[in-house]
N, C-alpha and C positions, 0 to 999 in steps of 0.2 A: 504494500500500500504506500509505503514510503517512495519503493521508486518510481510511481505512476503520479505521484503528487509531484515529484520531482521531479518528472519528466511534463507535466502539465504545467508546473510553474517558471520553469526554463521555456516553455511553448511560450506562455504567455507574454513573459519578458522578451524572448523574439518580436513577438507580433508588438506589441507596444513599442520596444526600439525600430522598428522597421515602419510601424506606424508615425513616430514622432519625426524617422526620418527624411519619409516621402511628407510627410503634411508641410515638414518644413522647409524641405526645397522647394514643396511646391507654392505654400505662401512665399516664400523668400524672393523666389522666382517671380511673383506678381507686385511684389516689392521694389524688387531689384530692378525690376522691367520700365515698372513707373517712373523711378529716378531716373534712370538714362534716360527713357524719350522724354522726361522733361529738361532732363540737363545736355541734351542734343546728341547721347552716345545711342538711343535706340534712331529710328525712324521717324523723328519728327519732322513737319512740314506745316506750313500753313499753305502750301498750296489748298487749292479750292476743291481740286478733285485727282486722284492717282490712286493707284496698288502700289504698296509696299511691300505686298506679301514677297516679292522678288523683287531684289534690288535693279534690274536690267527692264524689267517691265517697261513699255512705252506707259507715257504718263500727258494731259492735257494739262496747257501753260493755263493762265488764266482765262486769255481774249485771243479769238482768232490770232494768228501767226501772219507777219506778211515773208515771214523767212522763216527753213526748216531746219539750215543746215549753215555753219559758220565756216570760211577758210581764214585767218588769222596769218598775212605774211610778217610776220615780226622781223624788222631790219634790227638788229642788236647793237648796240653802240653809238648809234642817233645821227641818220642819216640829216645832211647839211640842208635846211630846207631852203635857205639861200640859194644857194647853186642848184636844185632841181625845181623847186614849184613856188616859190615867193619872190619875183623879181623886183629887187629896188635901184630904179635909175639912179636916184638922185646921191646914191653910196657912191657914183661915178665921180659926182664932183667932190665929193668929202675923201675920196680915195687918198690915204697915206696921213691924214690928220686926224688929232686927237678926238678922241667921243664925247660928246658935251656932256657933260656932269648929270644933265637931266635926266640922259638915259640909262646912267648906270644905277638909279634908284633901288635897292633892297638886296645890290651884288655889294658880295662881305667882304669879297678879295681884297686887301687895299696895295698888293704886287699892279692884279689887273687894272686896279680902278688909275694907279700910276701910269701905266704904261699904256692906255686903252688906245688904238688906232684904228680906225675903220679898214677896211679890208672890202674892198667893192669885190664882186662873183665878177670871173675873166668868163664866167658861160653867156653864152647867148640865147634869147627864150624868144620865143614864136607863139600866135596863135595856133590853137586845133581844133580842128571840127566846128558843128555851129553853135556849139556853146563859145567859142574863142577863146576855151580856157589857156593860158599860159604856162608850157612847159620849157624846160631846158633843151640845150643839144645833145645831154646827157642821158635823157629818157625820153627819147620821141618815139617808140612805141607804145609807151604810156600813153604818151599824148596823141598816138593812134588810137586810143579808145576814152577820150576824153570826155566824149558825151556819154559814157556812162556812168562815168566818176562824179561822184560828191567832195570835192576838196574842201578840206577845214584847214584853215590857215592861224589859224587863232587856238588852236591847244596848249594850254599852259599844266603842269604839275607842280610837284610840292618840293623836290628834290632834284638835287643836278648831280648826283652821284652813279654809277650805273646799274649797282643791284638792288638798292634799296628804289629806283625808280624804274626798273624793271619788275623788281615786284609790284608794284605800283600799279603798273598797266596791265598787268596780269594778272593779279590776286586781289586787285584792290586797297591795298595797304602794304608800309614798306616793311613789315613783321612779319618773319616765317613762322613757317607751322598753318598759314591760312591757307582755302581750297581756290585754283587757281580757277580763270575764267570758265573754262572746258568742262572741267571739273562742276562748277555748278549748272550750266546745261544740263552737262550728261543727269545729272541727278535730279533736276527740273524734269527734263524729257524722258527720261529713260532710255533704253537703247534701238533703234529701228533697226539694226542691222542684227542679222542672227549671226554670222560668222564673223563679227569683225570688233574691237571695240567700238565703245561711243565716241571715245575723245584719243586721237593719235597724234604724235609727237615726229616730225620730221626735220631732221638736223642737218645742213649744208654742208659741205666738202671742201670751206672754204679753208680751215689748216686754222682756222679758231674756234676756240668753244665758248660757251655764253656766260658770260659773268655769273646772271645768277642762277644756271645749272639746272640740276630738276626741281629746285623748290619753286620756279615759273609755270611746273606743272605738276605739283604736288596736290594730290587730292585734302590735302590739308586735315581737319577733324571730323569730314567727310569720311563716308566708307571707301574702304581702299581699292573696291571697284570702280570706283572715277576716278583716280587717278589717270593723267595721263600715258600713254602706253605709246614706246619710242618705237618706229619702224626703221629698220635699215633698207636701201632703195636696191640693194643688187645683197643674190645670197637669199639665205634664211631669212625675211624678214623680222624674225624678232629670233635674238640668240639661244639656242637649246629650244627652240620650237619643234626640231625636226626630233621623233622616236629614236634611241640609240638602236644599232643595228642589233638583229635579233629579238627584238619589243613587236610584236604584231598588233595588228588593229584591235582583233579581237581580246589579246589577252589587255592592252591599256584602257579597253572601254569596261572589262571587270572591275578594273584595278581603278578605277576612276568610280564605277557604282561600289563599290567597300569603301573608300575612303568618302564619297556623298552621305552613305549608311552611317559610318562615323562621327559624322560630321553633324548630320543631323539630328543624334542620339546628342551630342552633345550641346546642341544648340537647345534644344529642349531642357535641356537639366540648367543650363546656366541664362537663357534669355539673351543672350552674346546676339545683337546684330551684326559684330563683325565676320561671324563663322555664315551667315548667308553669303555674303560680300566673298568669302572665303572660296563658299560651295560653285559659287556662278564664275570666279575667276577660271578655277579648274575645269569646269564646264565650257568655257566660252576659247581656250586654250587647244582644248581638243578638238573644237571646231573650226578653227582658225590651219592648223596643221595641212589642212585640205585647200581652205580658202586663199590664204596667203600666200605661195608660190604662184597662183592662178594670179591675181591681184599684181603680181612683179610681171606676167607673161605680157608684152607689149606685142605681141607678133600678130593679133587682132587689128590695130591701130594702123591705119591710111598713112601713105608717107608724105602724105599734105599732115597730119597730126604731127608727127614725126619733126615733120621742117616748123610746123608752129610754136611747138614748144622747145624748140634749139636743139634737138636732141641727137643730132647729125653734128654739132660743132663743140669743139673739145670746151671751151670757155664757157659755154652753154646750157652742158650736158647735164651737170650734177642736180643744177637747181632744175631745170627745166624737167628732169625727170621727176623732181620734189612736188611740182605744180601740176604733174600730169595724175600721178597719184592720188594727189587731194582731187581733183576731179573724177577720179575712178571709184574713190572713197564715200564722195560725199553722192554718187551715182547707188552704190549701194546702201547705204542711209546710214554712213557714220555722220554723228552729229556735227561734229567740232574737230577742224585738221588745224594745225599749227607749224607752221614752216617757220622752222629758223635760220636768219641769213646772219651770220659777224665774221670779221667787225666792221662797223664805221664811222668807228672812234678816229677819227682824224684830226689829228694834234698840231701834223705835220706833215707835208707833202700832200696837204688838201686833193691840188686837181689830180696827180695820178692815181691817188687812192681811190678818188671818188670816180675813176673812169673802170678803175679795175671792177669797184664791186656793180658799177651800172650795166658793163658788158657782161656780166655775169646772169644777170638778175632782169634787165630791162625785157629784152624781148621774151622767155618763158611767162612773167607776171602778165606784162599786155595779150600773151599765149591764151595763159589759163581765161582771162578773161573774154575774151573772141571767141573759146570752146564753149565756155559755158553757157554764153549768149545763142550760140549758134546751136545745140544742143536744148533748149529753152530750158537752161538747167540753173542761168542767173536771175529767173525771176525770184525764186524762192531760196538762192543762196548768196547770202551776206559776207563779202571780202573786204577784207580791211590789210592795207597796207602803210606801216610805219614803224616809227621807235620807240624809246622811254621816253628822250627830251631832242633836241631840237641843239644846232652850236650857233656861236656868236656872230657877229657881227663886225667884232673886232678880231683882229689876227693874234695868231701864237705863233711863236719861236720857239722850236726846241731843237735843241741837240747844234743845229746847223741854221747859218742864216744866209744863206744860198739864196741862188733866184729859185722859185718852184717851192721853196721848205714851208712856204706859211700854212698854220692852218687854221684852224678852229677850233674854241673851245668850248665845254659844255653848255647849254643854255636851257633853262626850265621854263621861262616868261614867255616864250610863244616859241612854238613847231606847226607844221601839216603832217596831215594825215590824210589818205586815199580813202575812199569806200563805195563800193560797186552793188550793183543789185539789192536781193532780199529788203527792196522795203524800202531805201532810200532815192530819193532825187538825183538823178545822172545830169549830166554836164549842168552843174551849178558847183559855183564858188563859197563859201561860209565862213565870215570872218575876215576882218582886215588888220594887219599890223603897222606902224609908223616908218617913217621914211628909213629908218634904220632896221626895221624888223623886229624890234626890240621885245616891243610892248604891245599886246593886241589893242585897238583903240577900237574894234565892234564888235559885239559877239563873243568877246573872252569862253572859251571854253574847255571845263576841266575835263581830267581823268574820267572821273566820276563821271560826269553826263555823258561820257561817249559809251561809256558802259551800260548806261540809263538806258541812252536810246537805242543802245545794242539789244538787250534783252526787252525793248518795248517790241522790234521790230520781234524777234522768237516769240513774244505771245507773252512775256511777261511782266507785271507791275515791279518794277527794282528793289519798292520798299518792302513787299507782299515775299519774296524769293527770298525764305529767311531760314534759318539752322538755329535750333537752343547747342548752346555748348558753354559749358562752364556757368551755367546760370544767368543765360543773355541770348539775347538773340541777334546771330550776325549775317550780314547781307554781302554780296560781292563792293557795293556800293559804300562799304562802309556805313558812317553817318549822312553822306551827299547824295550828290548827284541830279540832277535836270533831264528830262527827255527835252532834244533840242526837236522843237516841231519842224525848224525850218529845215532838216538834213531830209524829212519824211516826204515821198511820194503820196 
């Protein structure tokens, strides 16, 4: 009788430990669940309408969309808007004499504020098309597609440094650990493409790398499924995508449902939104295996495509295969392509530099654009071409004071920016700057707003497009930003 008592009361202490232990991870877990989506670690949104149940899921912005799909050419190092799209005569007659004290208002250098000299553009600009917009000799392909172009000549930021103003136009703020622009798309939208990511990362050939690296396309406190995902344009697109030899279809797509089974026994016990993020990576990797060599096969492509995007001439080749891709990309419904070109940090030897990175980069950019149009693939997709900040006005001297050494130095008080399709007003100009270029004097417009009206034109309110994290709620927009109506079609 003793050991049946003893064996019932050792049952019963089971069931009760076993008891206290499922009630408690399973309260815990509606605990634990609550805190993160209030503190932004689960699936929080204030969108209006989406599934969460899958982080990839296609998801509706707030308001009809006039654009689906983003291509982002980011020139890294801040291309001279001087010498390509802001022509000032009147720099001709102040050429080699000092900058009058007015315009160097809230520059802290007091080296440059000493030595400040005007520096006129030796480029030549023309009208194009019927808008008459004004380009250089250095990008007349651009300016072969001017009438599609929205120029904003009046972009100012908050920084003249290059990675904290690089983060800037890409994450919204010059502080990492935030989710870059892509980044909040893709997880606004969710993923349209079944083989492909949402948001992919394509890096130029030019023999520099990007100041601020992957934290430009960092998915930030975001799930780590938007993150941006780097393609390489020849080869394996993405490293160790290909099966090691002897790994069969069959036996990785086991070995992929074990580790989902896994995955998902533990996402239940702990409430973890990052193991879905986890499950769909692994999933969407294996899909891709198939997709992405097909995605590099150009042998499809007319060799008028071919001559379009440069891809027949060696100076041509790297990027213009980079631009052909985002159009291949955003064909199969990746959201958000991001090309990056550096450097054009020109310090010094302004015009050669500035010829090198134009012949590179000018005719593939006016490329992509001409395919897309002719494709009717630009009405619903939004390209943006430019840098972090914009250079002077005034010349620099480094190193050498030669003829040809002058260049440019960083400037945050006014740059341009390109933007094509998806939504925006083609061959119109936005924004004026001063005879010097200095200081916008119409239309000042930040970061922030072009970001505004970036994500009005996707379908979404910038204020409304929010993440809890850390007991706050953060927007790509920061605290700012403007939908500028006058860039809207």
């Amino acid at each position: 009788m003793t050991e049946i008592v003893s064996r019932e009361t050792v049952s019963r202490s089971l069931d009760r430990r076993l008891f206290l232990q499922q009630t408690a991870c399973g309260l815990g877990t509606v605990a634990l669940g609550h805190l993160l989506s209030r503190d932004g670690q689960g699936a929080g949104t204030s969108l209006a309408a989406g599934d969460r149940s899958h982080p990839l899921a296609p998801r509706q912005p707030h308001f009809p969309p006039r654009a689906r799909n983003v291509i982002f050419i980011f020139m890294a190092g801040a291309p001279s808007q001087l010498d390509l799209f802001d022509p000032k005569p009147e720099m001709r007659r102040l050429h080699g004499q000092p900058v009058p004290g007015s315009f160097l208002d809230g520059l802290e250098d007091p080296l440059i504020k000493g030595s400040a000299v005007v520096f006129a553009s030796p480029r030549t600009f023309r009208r194009y098309g019927e808008s008459g917009t004004e380009y250089s000799d250095y990008v007349t392909h651009l300016g072969g597609v001017a009438d599609h172009a929205c120029m904003v000549r009046s972009v100012y930021t908050d920084v003249a440094n290059h990675h904290p103003a690089q983060l800037i136009m890409n994450c919204g703020t010059n502080l990492w650990g935030h989710p870059s622009f892509g980044s909040w798309v893709n997880w606004g939208l969710g993923n349209a493409a079944d083989n492909m990511p949402g948001f992919v990362v394509l890096l130029s050939n030019s023999g520099h790398g990007v100041d601020g690296g992957a934290s430009l396309w960092s998915n930030g406190f975001l799930p780590s499924i938007y993150r941006g995902t780097t393609f390489r344009s020849s080869g394996d697109p993405i490293l160790h995508l290909t099966s090691p030899e002897g790994v069969t279809r069959k036996a990785q797509s086991g070995r992929l449902r074990a580790v989902a089974d896994l995955n998902r026994l533990r996402q239940v016990r702990t409430g973890d939104a990052e193991i879905a993020a986890r499950m769909a990576n692994y999933q969407l990797a294996y899909r891709m295996q198939s997709a992405g060599p097909e995605l590099l096969d150009f042998s499809g492509e007319s060799q008028a495509t071919h001559r379009l995007y440069g891809l027949d001439a060696e100076k041509t080749r790297w990027f213009g295969t980079n631009c052909l891709l985002a159009r291949r990309m955003v064909e199969r419904g990746v959201r958000f392509v991001q090309l990056y070109h550096s450097t054009w940090d020109d310090h010094s030897n302004l015009n050669a530099n500035l010829k090198t990175n134009c012949d590179m980069t000018d005719l593939p950019a006016a490329g992509l654009i001409t395919d897309l149009a002719q494709r009717g693939l630009l009405e619903d997709t939004l390209v943006v071409w430019g840098g972090e900040f914009g250079r002077t006005p005034m010349h620099e001297i480094r190193r050498t004071s030669g003829p040809g050494s002058d260049g440019r130095d960083h400037h945050r008080f006014a740059f341009s920016m390109l933007f094509y399709g998806g939504g925006v007003r083609g061959g119109t100009v936005i924004g004026q700057t001063d005879e010097l270029g200095y200081h916008p004097t119409e239309d000042a417009i930040h970061a922030h707003d072009l970001q505004a009206t970036m994500l009005h034109c996707l379908g979404f309110d910038h204020e409304l497009l929010t993440y809890r994290h850390q007991g706050r709620d953060f927007r790509l927009t920061d605290v700012g930003g403007n939908v500028i109506e006058k860039m809207l079609a």
